[in-house]
C-alpha positions in Angstrom: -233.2 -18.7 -83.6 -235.3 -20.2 -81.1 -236.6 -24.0 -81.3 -239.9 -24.5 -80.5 -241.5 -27.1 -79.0 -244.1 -28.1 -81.7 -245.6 -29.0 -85.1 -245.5 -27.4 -88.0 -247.5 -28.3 -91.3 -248.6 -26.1 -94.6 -252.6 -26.0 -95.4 -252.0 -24.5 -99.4 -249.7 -22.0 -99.1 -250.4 -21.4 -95.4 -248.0 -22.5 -92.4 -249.6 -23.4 -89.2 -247.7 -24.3 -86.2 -249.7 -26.4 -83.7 -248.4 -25.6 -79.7 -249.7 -27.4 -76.8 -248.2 -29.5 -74.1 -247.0 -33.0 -74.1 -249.4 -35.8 -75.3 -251.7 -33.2 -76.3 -252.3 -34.1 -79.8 -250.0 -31.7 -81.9 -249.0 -34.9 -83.7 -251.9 -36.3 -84.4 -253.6 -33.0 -85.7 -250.2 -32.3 -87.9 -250.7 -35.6 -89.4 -253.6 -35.4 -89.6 -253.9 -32.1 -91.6 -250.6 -32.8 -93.6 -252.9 -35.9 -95.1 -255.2 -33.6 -96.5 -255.6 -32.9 -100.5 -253.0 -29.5 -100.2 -251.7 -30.5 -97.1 -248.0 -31.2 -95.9 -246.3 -32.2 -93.5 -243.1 -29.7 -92.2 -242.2 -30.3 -88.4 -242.7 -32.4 -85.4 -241.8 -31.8 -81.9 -238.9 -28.8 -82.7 -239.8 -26.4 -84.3 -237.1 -24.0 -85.5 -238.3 -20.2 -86.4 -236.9 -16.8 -88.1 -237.7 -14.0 -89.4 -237.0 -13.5 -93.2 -238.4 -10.1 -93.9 -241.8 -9.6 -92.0 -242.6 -13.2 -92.0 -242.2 -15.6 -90.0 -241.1 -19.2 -91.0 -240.7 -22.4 -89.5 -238.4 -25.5 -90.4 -237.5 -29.0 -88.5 -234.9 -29.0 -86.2 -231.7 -30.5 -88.3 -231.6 -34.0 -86.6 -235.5 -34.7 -87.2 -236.4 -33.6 -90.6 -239.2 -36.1 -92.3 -239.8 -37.8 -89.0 -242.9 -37.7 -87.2 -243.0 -39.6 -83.6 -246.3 -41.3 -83.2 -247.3 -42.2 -79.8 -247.3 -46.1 -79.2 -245.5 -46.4 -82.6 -242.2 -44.9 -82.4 -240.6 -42.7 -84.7 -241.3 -42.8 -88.5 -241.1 -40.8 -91.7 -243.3 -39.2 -93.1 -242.7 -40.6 -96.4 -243.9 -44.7 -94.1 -247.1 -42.2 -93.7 -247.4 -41.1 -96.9 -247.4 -37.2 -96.0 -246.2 -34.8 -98.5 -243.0 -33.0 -96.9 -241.8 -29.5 -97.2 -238.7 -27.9 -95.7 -240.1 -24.5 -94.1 -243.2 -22.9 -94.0 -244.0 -19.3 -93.6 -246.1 -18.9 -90.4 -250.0 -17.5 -90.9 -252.1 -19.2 -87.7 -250.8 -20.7 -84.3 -252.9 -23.5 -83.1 -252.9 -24.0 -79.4 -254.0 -26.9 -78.1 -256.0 -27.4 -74.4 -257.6 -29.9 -72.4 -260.7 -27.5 -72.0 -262.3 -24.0 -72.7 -265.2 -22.4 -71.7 -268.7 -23.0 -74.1 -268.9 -19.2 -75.5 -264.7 -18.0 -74.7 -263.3 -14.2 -75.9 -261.6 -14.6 -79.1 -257.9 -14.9 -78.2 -255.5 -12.6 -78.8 -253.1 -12.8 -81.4 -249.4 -14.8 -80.4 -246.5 -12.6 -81.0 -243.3 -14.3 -81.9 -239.7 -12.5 -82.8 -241.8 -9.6 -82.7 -244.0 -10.8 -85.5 -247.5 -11.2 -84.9 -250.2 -13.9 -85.9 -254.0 -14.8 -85.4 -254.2 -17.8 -83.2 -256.8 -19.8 -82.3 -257.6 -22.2 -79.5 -259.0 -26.2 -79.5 -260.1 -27.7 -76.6 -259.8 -32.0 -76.4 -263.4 -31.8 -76.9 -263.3 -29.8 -80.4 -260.6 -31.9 -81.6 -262.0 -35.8 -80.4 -265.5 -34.6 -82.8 -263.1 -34.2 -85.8 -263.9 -30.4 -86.3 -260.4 -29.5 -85.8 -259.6 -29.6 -89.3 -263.0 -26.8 -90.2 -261.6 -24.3 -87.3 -258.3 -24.2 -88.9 -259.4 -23.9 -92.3 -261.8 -21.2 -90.9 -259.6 -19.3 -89.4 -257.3 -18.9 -92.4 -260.3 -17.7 -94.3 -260.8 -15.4 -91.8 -257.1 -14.4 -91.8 -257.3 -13.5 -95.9 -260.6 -11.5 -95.7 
């Protein structure tokens, strides 16, 4: 089963797992989104994923379940945050994170992992700094169920 190196929270029933390099935010936008009224908090950092049928769910990594590092703050639980917690989530949108992209881009393609495939989409720092992170997820999971 390979680890991943990410975060993984649940929006209702949905499981998004947030990629991007180091110090780009996956923590804070997890947290963020885990704080949120059917939100919840499921990995930080390593992300651990099967396949269980033909879906795809994610888990913490054994030695880090309920912790959340926070830059500048060190490593706490969620429960010191107050963030609901769930043990696995099954996968339905991968969040990449980058510094920039391009005013009007393509639509990305969809990220294939353990030969499963999900919609994905893509946040620039700009996106994320207004706070309209939080929309373009929830409006891409609308998308994903029409």
């Amino acid at each position: 089963m390979p680890t991943l190196h990410a975060a993984c929270v649940i929006l209702g029933e949905a499981g998004i797992l947030i990629r991007g390099p180091s110090g780009s935010g996956k923590t804070s936008l997890a947290v963020l989104l885990a704080t949120e009224a059917d939100g919840a908090f499921v990995a930080d950092d390593r992300v651990v994923c099967d396949r269980r049928g033909g879906a795809l769910v994610a888990r913490p990594h054994e030695a880090l379940i309920g912790r959340v590092e926070i830059r500048g703050q060190g490593i706490l639980s969620a429960a010191e945050l107050g963030l609901a917690l769930r043990h696995e989530a099954d996968l339905c949108l991968v969040v990449d994170l980058i510094d920039e992209i391009p005013r009007l881009p393509e639509p990305p393609d969809d990220t294939e992992i353990l030969e499963i495939r999900l919609p994905s989409i893509v946040l620039d720092r700009g996106v994320r700094s207004t706070g309209l992170a939080q929309l373009l997820i929830r409006a891409a999971l609308r998308k994903r169920r029409s």
